[in-house]
N, C-alpha and C positions, 0 to 999 in steps of 0.2 A: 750097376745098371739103374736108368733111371725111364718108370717108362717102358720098361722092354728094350729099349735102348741102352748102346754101349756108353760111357761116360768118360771122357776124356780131359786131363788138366792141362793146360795151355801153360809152359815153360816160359812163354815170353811175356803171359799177362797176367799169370795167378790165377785166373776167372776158370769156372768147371762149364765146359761143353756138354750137350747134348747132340749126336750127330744120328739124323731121323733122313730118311728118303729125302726130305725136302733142303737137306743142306745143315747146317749146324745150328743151335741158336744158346745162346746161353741161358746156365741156370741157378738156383739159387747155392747159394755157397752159406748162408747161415741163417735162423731163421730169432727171429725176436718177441718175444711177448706171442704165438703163434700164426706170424706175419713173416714171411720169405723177403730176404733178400740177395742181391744179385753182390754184393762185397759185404765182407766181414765191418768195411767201416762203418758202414749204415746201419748196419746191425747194432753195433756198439754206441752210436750217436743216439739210436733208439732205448738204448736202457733198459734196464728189467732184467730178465732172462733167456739170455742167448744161448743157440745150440749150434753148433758146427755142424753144415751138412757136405763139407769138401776137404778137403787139406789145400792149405792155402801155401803160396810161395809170396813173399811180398817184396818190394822194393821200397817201405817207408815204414815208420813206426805207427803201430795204431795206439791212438793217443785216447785215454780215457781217463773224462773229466764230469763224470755222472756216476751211476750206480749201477755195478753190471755184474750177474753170476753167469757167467760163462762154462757152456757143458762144451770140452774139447769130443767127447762122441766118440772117439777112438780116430781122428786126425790131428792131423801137424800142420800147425804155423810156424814157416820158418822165413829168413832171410839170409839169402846168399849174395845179397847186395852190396855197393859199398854204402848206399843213401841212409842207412838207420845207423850212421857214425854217432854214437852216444845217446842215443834216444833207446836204443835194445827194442825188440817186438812188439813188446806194450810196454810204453810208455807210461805209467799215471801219476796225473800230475794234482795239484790242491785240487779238493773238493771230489776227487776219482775217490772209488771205494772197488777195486777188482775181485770178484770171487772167483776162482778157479777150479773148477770138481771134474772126474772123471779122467779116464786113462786117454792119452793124446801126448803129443812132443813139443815142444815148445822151441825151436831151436835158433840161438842166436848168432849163428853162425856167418859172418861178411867179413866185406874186405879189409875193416879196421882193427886197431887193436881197441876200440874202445866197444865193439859191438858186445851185446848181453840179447838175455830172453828175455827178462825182466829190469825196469827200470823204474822203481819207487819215487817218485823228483815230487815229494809233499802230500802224496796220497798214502792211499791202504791197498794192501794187497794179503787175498789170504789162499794159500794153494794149500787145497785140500787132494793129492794125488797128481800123476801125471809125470813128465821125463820131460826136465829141463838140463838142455847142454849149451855148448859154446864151445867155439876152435879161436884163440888167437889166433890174429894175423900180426906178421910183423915182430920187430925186435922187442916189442914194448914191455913192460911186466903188468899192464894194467888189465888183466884178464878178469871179465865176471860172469857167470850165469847169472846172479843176483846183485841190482847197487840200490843202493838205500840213499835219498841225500836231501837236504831241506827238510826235515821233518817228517821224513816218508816211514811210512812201518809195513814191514814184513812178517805175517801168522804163518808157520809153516806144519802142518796137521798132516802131510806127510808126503809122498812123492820120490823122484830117485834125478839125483845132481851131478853132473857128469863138466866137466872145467878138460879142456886140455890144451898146452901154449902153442906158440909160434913157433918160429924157425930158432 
């Protein structure tokens, strides 16, 4: 509840609803440096210290190429799209440094066989806790929760890694 209001997550757009007498209005889904925002991306283009205040469903990879400790809060990022084909949920790419803390899901789950949770492409990544999975799609064997590539590094200080294939 938010508000005294019931709180609703929109299947087709990711964003968290507020539904009041006067109609629905959206509200914030993460919040930054202690500044609300209305999507997880803006939050993350902001920098600093981000907290999830929704469980998000996405159809893109959020890409981070700054400096972010991100508190999952006890919600899930997930994608059951096919558009984060090799990008995985966060993406970070040179010059990204991702913190991760707190219990939350991460899930890399879409229509490709190359989808992941995480996507190391020349940054840092450090997952302190939290449930990272993935379902191949497809015949393919290129299944990850985690890819490391260009130079990317992965700190893993603890969390629970769940992998399972396709057809």
């Amino acid at each position: 509840e938010a508000d005294g209001y019931t709180t609703y997550t929109c299947t087709v757009c990711g964003d968290s609803y507020v539904v009041t007498d006067e109609g629905s209005k959206l509200i914030a889904v993460a919040e930054a440096n202690g500044e609300k925002y209305q999507t997880l991306a803006e939050a993350l283009a902001a920098g600093g210290n981000v907290t999830l205040l929704a469980d998000i469903d996405t159809d893109a990879a959020f890409v981070v190429n700054n400096t972010v400790t991100l508190n999952l809060n006890g919600f899930d990022v997930k994608s059951t799209k096919n558009d984060t084909v090799g990008d995985g949920v966060f993406h970070v790419v040179a010059g990204g440094d991702l913190t991760i803390n707190g219990e939350g899901e991460i899930n890399g789950v879409g229509g490709s066989s190359y989808a992941m949770a995480i996507w190391a492409d020349g940054g840092k990544v450090t997952i302190n806790g939290g449930t990272y999975t993935n379902v191949g799609a497809g015949d393919d064997d290129h299944y990850d929760v985690i890819y490391v590539k260009n130079g990317g590094e992965v700190v893993i200080n603890g969390g629970t890694f769940t992998m399972t294939g396709g057809e």
